[in-house]
C-alpha positions as CSV (number, residue, x, y, z in Angstrom):
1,X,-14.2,-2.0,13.1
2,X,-17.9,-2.5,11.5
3,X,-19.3,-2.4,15.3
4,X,-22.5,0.4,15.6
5,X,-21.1,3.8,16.2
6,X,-22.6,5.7,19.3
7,X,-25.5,8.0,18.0
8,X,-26.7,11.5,20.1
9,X,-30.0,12.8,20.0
10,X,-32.1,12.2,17.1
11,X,-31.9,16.4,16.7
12,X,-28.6,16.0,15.4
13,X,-30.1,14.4,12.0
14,X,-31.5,17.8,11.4
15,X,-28.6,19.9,12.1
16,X,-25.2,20.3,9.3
17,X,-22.5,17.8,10.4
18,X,-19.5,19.1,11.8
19,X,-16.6,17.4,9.8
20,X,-13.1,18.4,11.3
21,X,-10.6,17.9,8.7
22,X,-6.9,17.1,10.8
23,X,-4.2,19.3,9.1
24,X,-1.2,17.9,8.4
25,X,-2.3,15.2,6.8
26,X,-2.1,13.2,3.5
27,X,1.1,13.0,1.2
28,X,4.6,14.1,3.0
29,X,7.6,15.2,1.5
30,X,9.3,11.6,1.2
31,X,5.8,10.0,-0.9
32,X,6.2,13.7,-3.0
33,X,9.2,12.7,-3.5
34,X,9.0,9.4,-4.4
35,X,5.8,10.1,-6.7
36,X,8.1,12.6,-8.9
37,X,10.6,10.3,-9.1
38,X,8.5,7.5,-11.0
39,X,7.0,10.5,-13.1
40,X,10.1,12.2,-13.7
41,X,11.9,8.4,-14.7
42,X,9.0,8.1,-17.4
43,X,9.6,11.5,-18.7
44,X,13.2,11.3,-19.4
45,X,13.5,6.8,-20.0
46,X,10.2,6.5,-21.5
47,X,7.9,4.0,-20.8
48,X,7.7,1.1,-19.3
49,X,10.0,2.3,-16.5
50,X,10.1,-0.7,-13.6
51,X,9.1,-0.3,-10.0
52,X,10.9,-2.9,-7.6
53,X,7.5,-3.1,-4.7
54,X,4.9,-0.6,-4.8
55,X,6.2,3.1,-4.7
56,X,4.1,3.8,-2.0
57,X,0.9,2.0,-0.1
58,X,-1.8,3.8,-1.9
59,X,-3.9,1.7,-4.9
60,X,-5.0,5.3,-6.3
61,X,-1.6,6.4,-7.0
62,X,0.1,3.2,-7.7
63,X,-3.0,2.5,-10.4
64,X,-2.3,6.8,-12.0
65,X,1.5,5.6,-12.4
66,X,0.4,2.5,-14.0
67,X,-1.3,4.1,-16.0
68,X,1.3,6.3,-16.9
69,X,3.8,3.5,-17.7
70,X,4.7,2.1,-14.4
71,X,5.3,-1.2,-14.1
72,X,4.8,-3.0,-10.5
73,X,7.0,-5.7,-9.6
74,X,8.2,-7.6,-6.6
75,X,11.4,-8.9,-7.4
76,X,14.6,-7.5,-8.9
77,X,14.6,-11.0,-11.3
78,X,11.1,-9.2,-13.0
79,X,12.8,-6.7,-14.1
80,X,14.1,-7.2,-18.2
81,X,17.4,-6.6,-19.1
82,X,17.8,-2.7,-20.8
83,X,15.2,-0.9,-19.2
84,X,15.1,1.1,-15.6
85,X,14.2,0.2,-12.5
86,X,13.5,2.3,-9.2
87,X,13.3,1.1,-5.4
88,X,10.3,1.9,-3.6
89,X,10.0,4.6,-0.6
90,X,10.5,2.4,1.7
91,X,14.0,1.4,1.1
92,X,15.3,-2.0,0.6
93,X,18.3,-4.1,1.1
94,X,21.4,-3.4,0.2
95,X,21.7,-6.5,-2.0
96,X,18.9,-5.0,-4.4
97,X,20.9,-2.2,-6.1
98,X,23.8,-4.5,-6.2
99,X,22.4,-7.1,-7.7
100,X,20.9,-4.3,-10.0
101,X,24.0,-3.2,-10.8
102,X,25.6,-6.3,-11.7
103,X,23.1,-6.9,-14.3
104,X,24.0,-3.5,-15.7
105,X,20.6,-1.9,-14.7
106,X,20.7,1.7,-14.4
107,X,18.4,2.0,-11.0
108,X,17.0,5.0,-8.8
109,X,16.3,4.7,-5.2
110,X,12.9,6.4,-4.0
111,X,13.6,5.4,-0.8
112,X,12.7,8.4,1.4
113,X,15.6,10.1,2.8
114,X,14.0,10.0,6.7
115,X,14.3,5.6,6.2
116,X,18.1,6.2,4.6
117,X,18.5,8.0,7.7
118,X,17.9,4.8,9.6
119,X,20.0,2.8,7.3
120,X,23.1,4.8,7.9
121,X,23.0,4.8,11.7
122,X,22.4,1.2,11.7
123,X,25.6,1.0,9.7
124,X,27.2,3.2,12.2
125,X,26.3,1.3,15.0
126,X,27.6,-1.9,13.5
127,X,30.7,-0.3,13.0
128,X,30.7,0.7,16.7
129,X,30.2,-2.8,17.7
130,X,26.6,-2.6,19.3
131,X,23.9,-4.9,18.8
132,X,20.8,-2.8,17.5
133,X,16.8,-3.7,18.7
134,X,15.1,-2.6,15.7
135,X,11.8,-1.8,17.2
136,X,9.1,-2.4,13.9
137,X,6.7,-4.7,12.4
138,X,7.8,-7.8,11.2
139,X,7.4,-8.2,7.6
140,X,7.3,-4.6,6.8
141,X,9.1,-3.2,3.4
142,X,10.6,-1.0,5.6
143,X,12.3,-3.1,8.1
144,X,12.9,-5.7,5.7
145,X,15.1,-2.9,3.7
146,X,17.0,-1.9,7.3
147,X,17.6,-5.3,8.1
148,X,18.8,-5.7,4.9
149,X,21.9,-2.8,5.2
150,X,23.5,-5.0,8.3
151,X,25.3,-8.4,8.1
152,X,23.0,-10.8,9.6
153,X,22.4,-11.2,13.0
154,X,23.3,-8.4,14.1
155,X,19.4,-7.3,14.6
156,X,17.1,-8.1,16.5
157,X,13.4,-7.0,16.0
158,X,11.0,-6.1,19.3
159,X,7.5,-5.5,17.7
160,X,5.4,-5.3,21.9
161,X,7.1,-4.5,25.1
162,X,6.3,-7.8,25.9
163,X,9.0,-8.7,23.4
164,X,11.5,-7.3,25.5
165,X,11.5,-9.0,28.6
166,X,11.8,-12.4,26.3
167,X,15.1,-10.9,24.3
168,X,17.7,-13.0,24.3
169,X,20.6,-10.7,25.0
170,X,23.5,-10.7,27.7
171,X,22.4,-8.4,30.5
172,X,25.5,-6.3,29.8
173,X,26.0,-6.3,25.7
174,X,26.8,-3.6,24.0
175,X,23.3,-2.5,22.7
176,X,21.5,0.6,20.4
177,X,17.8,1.0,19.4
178,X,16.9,2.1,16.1
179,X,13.2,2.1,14.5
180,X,10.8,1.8,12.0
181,X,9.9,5.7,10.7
182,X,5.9,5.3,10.6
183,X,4.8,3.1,13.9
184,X,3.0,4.9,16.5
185,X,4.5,7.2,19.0
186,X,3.0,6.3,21.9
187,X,3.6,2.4,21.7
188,X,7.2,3.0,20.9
189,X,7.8,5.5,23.8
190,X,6.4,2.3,25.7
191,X,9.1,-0.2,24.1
192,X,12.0,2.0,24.5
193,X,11.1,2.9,28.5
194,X,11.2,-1.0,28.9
195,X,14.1,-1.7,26.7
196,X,15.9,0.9,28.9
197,X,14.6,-0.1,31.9
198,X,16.4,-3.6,31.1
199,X,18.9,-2.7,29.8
200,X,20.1,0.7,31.0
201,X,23.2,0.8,28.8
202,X,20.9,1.0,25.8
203,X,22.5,3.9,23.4
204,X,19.4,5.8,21.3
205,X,19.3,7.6,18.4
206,X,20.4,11.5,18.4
207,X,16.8,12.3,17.5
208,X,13.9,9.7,16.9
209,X,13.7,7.7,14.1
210,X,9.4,8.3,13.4
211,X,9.3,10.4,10.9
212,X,7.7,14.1,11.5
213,X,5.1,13.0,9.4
214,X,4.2,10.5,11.1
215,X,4.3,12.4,14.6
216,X,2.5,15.5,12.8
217,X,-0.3,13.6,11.6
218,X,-0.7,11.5,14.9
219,X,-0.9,14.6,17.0
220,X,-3.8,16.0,14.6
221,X,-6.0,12.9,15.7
222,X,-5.6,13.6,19.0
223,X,-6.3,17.3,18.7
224,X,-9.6,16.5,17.2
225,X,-11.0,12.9,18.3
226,X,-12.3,14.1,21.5
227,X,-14.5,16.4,19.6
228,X,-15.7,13.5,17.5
229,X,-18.0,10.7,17.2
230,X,-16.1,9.2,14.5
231,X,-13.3,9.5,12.4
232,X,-12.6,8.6,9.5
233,X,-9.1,7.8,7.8
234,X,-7.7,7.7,4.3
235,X,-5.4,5.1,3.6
236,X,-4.4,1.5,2.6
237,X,-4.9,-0.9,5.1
238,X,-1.1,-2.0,4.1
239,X,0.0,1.7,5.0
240,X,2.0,1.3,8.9
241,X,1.5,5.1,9.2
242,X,-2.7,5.0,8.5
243,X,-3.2,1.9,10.5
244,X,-1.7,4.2,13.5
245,X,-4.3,7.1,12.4
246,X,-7.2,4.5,13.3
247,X,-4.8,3.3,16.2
248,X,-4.9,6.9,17.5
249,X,-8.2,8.0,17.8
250,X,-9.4,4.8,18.8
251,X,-7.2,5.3,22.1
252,X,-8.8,8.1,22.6
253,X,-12.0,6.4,22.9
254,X,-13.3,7.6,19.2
255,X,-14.3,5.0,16.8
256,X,-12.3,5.0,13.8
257,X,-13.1,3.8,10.0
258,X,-10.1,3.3,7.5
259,X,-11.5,3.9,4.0
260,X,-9.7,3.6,0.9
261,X,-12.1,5.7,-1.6
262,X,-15.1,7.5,-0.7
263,X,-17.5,4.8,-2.1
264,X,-16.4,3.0,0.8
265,X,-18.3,4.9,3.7
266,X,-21.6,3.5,4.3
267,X,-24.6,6.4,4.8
268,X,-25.6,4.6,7.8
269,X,-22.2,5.7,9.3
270,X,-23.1,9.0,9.4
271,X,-26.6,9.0,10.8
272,X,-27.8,10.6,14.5
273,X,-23.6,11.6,14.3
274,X,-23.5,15.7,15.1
275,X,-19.2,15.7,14.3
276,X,-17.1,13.5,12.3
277,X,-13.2,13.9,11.9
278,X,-11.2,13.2,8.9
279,X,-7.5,12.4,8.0
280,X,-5.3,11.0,6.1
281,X,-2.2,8.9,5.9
282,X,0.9,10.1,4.1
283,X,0.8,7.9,1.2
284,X,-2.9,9.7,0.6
285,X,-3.4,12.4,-2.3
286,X,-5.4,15.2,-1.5
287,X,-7.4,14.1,-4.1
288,X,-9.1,11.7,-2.5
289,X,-9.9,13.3,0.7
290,X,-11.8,16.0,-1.5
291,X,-13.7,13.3,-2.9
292,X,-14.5,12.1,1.2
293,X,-15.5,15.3,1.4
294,X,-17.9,15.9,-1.5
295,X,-19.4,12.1,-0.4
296,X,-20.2,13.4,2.7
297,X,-21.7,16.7,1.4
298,X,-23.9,14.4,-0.6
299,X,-24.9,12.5,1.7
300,X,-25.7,15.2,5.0
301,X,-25.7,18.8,5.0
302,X,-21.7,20.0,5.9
303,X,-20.1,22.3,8.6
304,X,-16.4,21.7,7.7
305,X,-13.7,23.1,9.5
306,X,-9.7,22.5,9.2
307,X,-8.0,22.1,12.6
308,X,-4.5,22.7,11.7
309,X,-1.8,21.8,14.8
310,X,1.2,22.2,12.7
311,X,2.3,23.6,8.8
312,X,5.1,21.3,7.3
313,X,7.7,22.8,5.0
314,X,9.8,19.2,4.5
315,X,11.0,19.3,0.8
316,X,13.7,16.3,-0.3
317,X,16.1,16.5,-3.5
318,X,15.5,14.4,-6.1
319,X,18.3,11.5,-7.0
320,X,21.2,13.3,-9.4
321,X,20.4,11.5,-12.7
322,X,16.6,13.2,-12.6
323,X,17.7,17.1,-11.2
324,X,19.1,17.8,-14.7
């Protein structure tokens, strides 16, 4: 990631940088959502309201909730008797709220409505009496929380298309394919050609599980990394969807920097380079790509320009004990 980024003519120095700023990018609907929620909970419960995981993979916005009254935990047994506790973005397993519930904790669930999605047509396909390849990342909050709304072993995860020519799985069982909402959507177009090619009985999902922000915000990359030199991406290197961002444009033969702040791009980045492209992952506040922005400006004279390939209108509900 840290290798020397390609350099044209030494003229380009002396001219304004190009910086092509990817729209959509930054916060979607479910991390709005999910953001308000927390917000919302400390308005109405007071502080300190729990959060069971981080809300969403962003240290900026989980430190402003801390700092609000938000209290980060890991495990439902954290959480003190009397007080509330909400379930991060990325869903989790169905034994969470019921264990919540059985200790009399009133509980919200943040999870984004795009991962519920998921969960109910794994339940479905349970009750149809498939097997389901869960194509994701192992050890993801996300398909920890899918897993977690089947009885066990009935799900396997496939993580490479390598993975699914050693799946251990009758030639003829009665199989579905479900997946993670934020992986990219080129490698899983690869994984589900070759888990239909082997198994051509395969049932899919009625649309695709990644989420449109996810897809929207890949296909900005593309639009601009063959104008760039470099790109640069906003995000937590724990966030699936801005690990794809760098994933992306580096496919497209672009280097790519993940940054979580603006402190974090070195000058020397920057110098002999004539365009630059910036983005951001969902779980990243426009706040901090204007502070990118004004780093660069400080650092090189700025031609900015935003390529927009798509405007997003996505707007979820918020849980029933918070729309009063």
């Amino acid at each position: 990631m840290n290798a020397p980024f390609p350099s044209t003519a030494a003229t380009a120095a002396e001219q304004p940088l190009r910086l092509l700023i990817a729209a959509p990018r930054g916060f979607c609907a479910g991390v709005d959502r999910a953001i308000e929620i927390v917000e919302r909970a400390i308005d109405i419960y007071g502080a300190p309201v729990y959060v069971r995981h981080e809300i969403v993979h962003n240290k900026f916005v989980v430190d402003n909730l801390k700092a609000k009254g938000a209290v980060f935990v890991e495990e439902l047994d954290e959480v003190p008797d009397g007080v509330p506790v909400i379930f991060s973005a990325h869903g989790v397993p169905k034994a969470v709220p019921a264990a919540a519930t059985a200790r009399g904790l009133e509980w919200l669930d943040a999870t984004c409505p795009l991962v519920s999605k998921v969960h109910r047509q794994a339940e479905r396909q349970i009750e149809a009496g498939r097997h389901i390849l869960f194509i994701g990342h192992a050890g993801h909050p996300e398909v920890i929380g899918t897993f977690g709304q089947v009885p066990e072993g009935n799900m396997t995860l496939v993580e490479t298309v390598a993975d699914v020519a050693t799946l251990d799985v009758p030639a003829d069982a009665d199989l579905c394919y479900l997946s993670q909402t934020t992986l990219s959507v080129d490698d899983t177009a690869a994984i589900i050609e070759a888990i239909q090619a082997r198994f051509p009985q395969v049932v899919g999902p009625k649309a695709e599980d990644i989420c449109y922000a996810t897809s929207n915000r890949q296909a900005a990359v593309k639009q601009i990394a063959p104008q760039c030199e470099l790109v640069l991406v906003i995000g937590s290197p724990k966030s699936s969807n801005s690990l794809r961002l760098v994933e992306v444009a580096q496919r497209e033969g672009v280097p790519a920097q993940m940054i979580q702040r603006a402190d974090d791009i070195d000058p020397q980045w920057l110098q002999g380079l004539a365009t630059v492209g910036l983005t951001a992952g969902a779980s990243a506040p426009e706040e901090l790509v204007n502070e990118v922005i004004a780093r660069i400006k400080g650092l090189r004279e700025v031609a900015s320009e935003e390529i927009v390939t798509t405007v997003e209108h996505m707007t979820f509900k918020l849980p029933r004990q918070l729309a009063r």
